[in-house]
C-alpha positions in Angstrom: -35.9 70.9 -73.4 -33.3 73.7 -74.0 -36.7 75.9 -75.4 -38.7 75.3 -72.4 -35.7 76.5 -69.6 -35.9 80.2 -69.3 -39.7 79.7 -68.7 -39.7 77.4 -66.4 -37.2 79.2 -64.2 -40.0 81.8 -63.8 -42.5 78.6 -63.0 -41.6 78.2 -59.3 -42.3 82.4 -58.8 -45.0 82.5 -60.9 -47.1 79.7 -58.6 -46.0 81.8 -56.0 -47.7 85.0 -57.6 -51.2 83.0 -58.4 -51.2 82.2 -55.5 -51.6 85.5 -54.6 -55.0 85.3 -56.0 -56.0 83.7 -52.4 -55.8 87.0 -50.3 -58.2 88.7 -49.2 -60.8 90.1 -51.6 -60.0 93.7 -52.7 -62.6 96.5 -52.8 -62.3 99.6 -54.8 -62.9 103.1 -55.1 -63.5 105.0 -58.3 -62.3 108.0 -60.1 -63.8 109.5 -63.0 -60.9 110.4 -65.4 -63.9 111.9 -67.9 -63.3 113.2 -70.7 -62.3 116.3 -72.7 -64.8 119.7 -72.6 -67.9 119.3 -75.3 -67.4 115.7 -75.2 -69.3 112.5 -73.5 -66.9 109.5 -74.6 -63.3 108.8 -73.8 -61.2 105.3 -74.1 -58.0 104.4 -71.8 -55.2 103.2 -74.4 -52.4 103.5 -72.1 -51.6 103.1 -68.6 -48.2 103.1 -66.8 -47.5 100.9 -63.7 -47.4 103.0 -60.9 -49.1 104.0 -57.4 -52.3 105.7 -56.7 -50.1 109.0 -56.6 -47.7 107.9 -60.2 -50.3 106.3 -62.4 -51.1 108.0 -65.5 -53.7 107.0 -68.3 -53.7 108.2 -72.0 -56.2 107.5 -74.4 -59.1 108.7 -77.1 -61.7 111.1 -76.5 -64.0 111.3 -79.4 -65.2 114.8 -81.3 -67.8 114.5 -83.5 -68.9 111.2 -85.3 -65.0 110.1 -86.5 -62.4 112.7 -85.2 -60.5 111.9 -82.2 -58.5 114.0 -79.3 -55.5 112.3 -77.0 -55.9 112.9 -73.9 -53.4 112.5 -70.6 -54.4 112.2 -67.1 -52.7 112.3 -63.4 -54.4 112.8 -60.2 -51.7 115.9 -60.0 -53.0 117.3 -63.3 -56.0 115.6 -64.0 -57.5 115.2 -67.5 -55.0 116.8 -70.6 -55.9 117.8 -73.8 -52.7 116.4 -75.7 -53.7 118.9 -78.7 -52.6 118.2 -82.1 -49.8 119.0 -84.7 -50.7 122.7 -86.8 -54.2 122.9 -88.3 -54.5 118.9 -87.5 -57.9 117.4 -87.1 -57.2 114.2 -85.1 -54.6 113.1 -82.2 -53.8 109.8 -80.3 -51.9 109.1 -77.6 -50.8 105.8 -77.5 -48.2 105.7 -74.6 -47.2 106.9 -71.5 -44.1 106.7 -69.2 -43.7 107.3 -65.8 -42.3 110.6 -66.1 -45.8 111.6 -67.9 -44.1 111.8 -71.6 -46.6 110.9 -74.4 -46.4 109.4 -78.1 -48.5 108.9 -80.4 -49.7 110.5 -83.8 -51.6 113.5 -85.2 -53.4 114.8 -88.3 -51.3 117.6 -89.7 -54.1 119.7 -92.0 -57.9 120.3 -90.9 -58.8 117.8 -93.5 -56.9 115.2 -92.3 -53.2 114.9 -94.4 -50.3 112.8 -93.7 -50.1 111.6 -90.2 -47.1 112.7 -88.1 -45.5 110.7 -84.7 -45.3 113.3 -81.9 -44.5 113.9 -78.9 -45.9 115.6 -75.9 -45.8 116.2 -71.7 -47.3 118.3 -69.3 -45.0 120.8 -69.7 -45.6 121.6 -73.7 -48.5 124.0 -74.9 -48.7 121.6 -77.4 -47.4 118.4 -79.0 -43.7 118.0 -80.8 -43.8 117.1 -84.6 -41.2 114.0 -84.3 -40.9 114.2 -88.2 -41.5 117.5 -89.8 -41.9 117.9 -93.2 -39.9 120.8 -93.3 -36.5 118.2 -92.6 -37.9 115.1 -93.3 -38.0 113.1 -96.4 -40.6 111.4 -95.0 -44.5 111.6 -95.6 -46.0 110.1 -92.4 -44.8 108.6 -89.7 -46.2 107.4 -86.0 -44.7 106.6 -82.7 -45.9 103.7 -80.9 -44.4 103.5 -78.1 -41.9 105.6 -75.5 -39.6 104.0 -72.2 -38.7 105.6 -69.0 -35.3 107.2 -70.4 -37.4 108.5 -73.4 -36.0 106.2 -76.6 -39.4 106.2 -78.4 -40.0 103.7 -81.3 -42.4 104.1 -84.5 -41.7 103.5 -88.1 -41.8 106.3 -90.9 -43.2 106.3 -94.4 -42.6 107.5 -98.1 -43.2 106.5 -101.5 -39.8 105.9 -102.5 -38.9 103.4 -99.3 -42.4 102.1 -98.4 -42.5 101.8 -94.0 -39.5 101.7 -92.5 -38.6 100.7 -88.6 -37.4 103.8 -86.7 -36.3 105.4 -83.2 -36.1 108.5 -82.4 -33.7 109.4 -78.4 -33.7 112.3 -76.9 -31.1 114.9 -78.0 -30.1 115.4 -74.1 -30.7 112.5 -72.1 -32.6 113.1 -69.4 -33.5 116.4 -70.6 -37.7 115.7 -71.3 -37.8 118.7 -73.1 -39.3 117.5 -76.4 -35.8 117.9 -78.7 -35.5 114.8 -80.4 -32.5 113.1 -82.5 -34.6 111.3 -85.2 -36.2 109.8 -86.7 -33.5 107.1 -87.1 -34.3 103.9 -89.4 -32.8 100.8 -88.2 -31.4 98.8 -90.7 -33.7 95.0 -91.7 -32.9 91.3 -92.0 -30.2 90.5 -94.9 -31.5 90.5 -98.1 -34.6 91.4 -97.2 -36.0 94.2 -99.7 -36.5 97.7 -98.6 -36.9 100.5 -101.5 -40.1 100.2 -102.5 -41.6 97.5 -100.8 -43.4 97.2 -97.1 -40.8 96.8 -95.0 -41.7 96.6 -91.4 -44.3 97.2 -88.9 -42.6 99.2 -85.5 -43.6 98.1 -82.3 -42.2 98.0 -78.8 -39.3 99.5 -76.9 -38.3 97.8 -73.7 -37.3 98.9 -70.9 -33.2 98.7 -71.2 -34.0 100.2 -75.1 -34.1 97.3 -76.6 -36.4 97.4 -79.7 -39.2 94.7 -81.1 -40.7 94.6 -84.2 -42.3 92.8 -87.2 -40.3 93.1 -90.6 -40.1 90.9 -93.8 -37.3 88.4 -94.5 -35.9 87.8 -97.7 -38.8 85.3 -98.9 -41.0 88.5 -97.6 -42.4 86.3 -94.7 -43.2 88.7 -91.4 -40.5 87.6 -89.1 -40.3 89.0 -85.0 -37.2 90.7 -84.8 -35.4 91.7 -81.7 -32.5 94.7 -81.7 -30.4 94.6 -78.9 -28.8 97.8 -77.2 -25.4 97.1 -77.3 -24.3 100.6 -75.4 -24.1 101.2 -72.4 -27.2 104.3 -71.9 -30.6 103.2 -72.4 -31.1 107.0 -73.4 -28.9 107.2 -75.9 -28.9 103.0 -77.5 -25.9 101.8 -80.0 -27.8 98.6 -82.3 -26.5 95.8 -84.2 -27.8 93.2 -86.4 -31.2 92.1 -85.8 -32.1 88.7 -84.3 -35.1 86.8 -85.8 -36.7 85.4 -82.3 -37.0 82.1 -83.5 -40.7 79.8 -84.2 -42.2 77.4 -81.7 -40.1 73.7 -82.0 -42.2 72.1 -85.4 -43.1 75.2 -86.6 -42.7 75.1 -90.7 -39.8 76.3 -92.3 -40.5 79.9 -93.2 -43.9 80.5 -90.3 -45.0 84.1 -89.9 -43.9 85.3 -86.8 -45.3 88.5 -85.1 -44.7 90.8 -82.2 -47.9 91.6 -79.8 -46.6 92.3 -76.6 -43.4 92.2 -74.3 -42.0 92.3 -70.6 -39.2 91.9 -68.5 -37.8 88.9 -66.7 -35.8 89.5 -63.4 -33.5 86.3 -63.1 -32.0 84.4 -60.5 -28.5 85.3 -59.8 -29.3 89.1 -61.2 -30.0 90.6 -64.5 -33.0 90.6 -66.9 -34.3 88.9 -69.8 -36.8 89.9 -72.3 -39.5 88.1 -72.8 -42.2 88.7 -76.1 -44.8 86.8 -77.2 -47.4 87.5 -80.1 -48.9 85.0 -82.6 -47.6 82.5 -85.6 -49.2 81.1 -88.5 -49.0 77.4 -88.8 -50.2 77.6 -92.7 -54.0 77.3 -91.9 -54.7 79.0 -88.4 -52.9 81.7 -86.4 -51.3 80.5 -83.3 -49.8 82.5 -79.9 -46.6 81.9 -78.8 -44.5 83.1 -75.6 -40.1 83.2 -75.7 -37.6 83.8 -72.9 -34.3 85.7 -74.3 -31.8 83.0 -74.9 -34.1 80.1 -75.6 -34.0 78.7 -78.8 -37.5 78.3 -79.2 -40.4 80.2 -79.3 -43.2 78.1 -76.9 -46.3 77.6 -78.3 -49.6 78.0 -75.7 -51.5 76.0 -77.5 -55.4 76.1 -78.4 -58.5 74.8 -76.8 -61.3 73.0 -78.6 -61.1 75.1 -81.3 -58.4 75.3 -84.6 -57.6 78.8 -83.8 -55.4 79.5 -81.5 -55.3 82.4 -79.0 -55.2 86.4 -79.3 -52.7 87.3 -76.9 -52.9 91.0 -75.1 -51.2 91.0 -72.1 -47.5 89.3 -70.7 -46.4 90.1 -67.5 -43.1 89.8 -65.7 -42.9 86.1 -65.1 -44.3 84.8 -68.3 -47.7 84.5 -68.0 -50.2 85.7 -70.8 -54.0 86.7 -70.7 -55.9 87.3 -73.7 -59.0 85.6 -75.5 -59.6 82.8 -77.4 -62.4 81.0 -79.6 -63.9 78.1 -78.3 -66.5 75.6 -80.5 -69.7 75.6 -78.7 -72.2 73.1 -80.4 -72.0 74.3 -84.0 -71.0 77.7 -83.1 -67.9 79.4 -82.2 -67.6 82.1 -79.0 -64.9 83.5 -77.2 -63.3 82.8 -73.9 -60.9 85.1 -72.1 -57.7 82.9 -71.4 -54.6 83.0 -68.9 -51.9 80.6 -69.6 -48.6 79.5 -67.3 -45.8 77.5 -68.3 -47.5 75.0 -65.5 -50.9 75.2 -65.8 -51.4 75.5 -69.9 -53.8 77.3 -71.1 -57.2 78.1 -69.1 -60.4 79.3 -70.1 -61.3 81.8 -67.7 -65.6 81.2 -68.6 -67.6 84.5 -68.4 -70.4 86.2 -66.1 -73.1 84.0 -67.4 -73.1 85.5 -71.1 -71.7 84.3 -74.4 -68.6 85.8 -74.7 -65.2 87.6 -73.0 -62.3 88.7 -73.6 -58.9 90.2 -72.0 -57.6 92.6 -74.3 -57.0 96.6 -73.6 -54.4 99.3 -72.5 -50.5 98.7 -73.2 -47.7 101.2 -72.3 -44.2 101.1 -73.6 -45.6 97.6 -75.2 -46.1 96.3 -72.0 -49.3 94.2 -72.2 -51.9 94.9 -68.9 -54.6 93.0 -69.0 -52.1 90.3 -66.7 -50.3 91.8 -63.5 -47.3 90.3 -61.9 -49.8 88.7 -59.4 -51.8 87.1 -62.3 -54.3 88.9 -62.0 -56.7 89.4 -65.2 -59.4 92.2 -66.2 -61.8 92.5 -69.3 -65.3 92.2 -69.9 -67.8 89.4 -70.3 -71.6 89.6 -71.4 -73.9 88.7 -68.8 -76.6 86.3 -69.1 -78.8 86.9 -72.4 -76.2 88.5 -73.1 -78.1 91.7 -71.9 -75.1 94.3 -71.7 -71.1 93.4 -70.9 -69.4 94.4 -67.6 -65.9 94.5 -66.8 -64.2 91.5 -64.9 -61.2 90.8 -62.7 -60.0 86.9 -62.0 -57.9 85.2 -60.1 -56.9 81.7 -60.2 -57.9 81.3 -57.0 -61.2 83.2 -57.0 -62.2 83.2 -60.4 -63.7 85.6 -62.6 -65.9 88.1 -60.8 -67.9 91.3 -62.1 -65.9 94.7 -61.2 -69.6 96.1 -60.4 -70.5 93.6 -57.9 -71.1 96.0 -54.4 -68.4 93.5 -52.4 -65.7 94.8 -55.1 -67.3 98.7 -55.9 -69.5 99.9 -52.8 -69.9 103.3 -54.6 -69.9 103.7 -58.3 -69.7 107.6 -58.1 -71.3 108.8 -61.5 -71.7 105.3 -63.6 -74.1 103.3 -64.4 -71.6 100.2 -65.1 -68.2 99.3 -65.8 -68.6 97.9 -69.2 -65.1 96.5 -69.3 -61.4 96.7 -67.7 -58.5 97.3 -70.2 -55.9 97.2 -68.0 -54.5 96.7 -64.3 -50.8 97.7 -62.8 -49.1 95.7 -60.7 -50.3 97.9 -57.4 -53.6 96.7 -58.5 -54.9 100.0 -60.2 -57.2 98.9 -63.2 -58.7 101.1 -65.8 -61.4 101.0 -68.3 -64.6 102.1 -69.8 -68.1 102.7 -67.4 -71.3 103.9 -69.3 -72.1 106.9 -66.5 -75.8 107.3 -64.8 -76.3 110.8 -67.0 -75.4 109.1 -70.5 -71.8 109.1 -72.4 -69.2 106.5 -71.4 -66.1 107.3 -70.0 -62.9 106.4 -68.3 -62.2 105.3 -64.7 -59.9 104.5 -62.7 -60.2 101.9 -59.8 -58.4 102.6 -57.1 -57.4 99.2 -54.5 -58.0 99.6 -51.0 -55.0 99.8 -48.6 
């Protein structure tokens, strides 16, 4: 079937990646990333895939009850207070490249006030408004995600236009200086409405620039869009029309289709093709789905003994997913954390003896990492009674097992536990949350052995 081909051209390397899973076992050291001064909790939201010496993590630390700090860590710099826009009271950071450039979004009064996208790396004193008010019509915007040549994509907001798509590319490519052209709004689906209505939801900017995002069609259905970078830079992307990526085969007329997560295909012969997946709504229950660039259907992974289908969080290069999904135990419902292969379906990946699991966590550039390009999957699963959760790694070939167990983590360092892995790199680095010895939890890095 013409939908299935792309994916199953990545079948024959991807059994060659799970099998991967049959090496031998990995141990791991740990580093404390911490958190911010006069704080005890931090949260990974972002890591990019690199090497013990190029990964970086951003994510939350929290001050006070509600407000929150972004933070930035390297082993060169360590942990980074991303700061905030003006008098703001609240920053994320939301994603990182591998040059260590940041986006994400910050309170602009000490009250709170509109939220602005911004922009920040190791060089700044302090984040870059992306959309000032000052030559902006716009109230609030945010910036989801930036790539390697530093095309960041967001979506802004007023009240004549309602949200709007956008993209902002750097004003010298190459430059990494923070000077912006942007925010530019990229125009919708025909005859879709736009002044004053919700348009569209930004999400993900690939690799080669091209952009991925949710927006409403003409009937106001959420449809997955995909625009293509017709230019020939990746730092400085030419767009044209939009292309709905298209439902799973069956699907009814008109099926809400949404974005979650995207990757990168390397094909035989040479060149790329994207590859996105997110979920569908069948007109009772949401549903995941998985498409190759070029097929004409969207693949559907199916569900297990349950009528919802799965929450998707992480896609890797040859087309496998990881995620969670509910399963009907007696009368009751819990959740699994799932892998699924064009071969191999959809597997429930069982837990450490608890209730529940799940694979969901970090993304960078809207590349989902709970699945590495060795299929590889981390999360965190309750143990038995359901006492406390700790974070997991499986393998198809050796299962799940707990990140704390002393064959895997010989030395802690200052935690207690790793409550849960958010996300690992293809070199096998793997971040998360561990609840540490002297109270607070915090983020860590695990670090594979040579």
């Amino acid at each position: 079937m013409k939908h299935r081909m792309m994916l199953n051209v990545l079948v024959a390397v991807a059994l060659a990646a799970l099998g991967q899973g049959a090496r031998a076992q990995t141990s791991y050291s740990v580093v404390e990333i911490g958190t911010l001064a006069g704080t005890d909790k931090s949260y990974p939201i972002a890591i990019n895939d690199g090497d013990a010496a190029s990964v970086k993590v951003v994510g939350d630390t929290a001050l006070g009850s509600s407000k929150k700090r972004g933070f930035y860590w390297s082993s060169a710099t360590g942990i980074r207070d991303v700061g905030v826009i003006g008098l703001g009271s609240y920053s994320q950071a939301l994603s990182v490249n591998r040059h260590g450039e940041v986006v994400g979004q910050s309170a602009t009064t000490s009250t709170g006030g509109y939220v602005h996208a911004m922009y920040w790396n190791p060089g700044l004193s302090g984040p870059v408004d992306l959309a000032p008010a000052s030559t902006t019509p716009w109230t609030s915007s945010h910036a989801f995600t930036i790539n390697d040549s530093g095309v960041i994509m967001g979506h802004v907001n007023s009240a004549a236009t309602g949200i709007l798509p956008a993209y902002w590319k750097p004003h010298t490519p190459g430059a990494r200086d923070g000077v912006y052209d942007g925010p530019i709004v990229l125009t919708g689906l025909p005859g879709a409405l736009v002044t004053g209505s919700w348009f569209g939801m930004g999400k993900y900017v690939a690799p080669n620039s091209d952009l991925v995002y949710e927006v409403p069609d003409s009937s106001n259905v959420k449809r997955a869009a995909l625009w293509k970078n017709i230019g020939s830079s990746t730092a400085d992307p030419t767009y044209g029309d939009p292309v709905v990526i298209p439902p799973p085969a069956g699907a009814p007329s008109g099926a809400r289709m949404r974005p979650f997560v995207l990757s990168v295909a390397t094909v035989s012969g040479g060149g790329t093709k994207l590859l996105v997946a997110g979920d569908w709504y069948d007109g009772t229950n949401s549903r995941s789905w998985v498409w190759a660039e070029g097929d004409a259907y969207a693949t559907d992974i199916g569900i297990l003994n349950s009528s919802s289908g799965p929450q998707i969080w992480g896609l890797n290069d040859l087309g496998q997913v990881a995620g969670h999904v509910a399963v009907t135990i007696g009368k009751g419902s819990q959740y699994r954390a799932m892998a699924w292969n064009a071969t191999d379906g959809l597997l429930n990946l069982g837990t450490l003896g608890g209730t529940n699991s799940r694979s969901y966590g970090t993304s960078s550039n809207g590349m989902g990492y709970t699945i590495n390009n060795s299929g590889q999957v981390v999360g965190f699963s309750n143990l038995t009674r359901d006492r406390e959760a700790h974070a997991f790694i499986w393998t198809k070939a050796l299962g799940m097992r707990d990140l704390n167990a002393i064959t895997l983590t010989p030395n802690k360092g200052p935690y207690s536990y790793f409550s849960d892995a958010a996300g690992i790199t293809n070199s096998g680095h793997i971040t998360g949350t561990g609840v540490k010895s002297a109270g607070g939890a915090t983020t860590f890095l695990l670090v594979p052995s040579p």
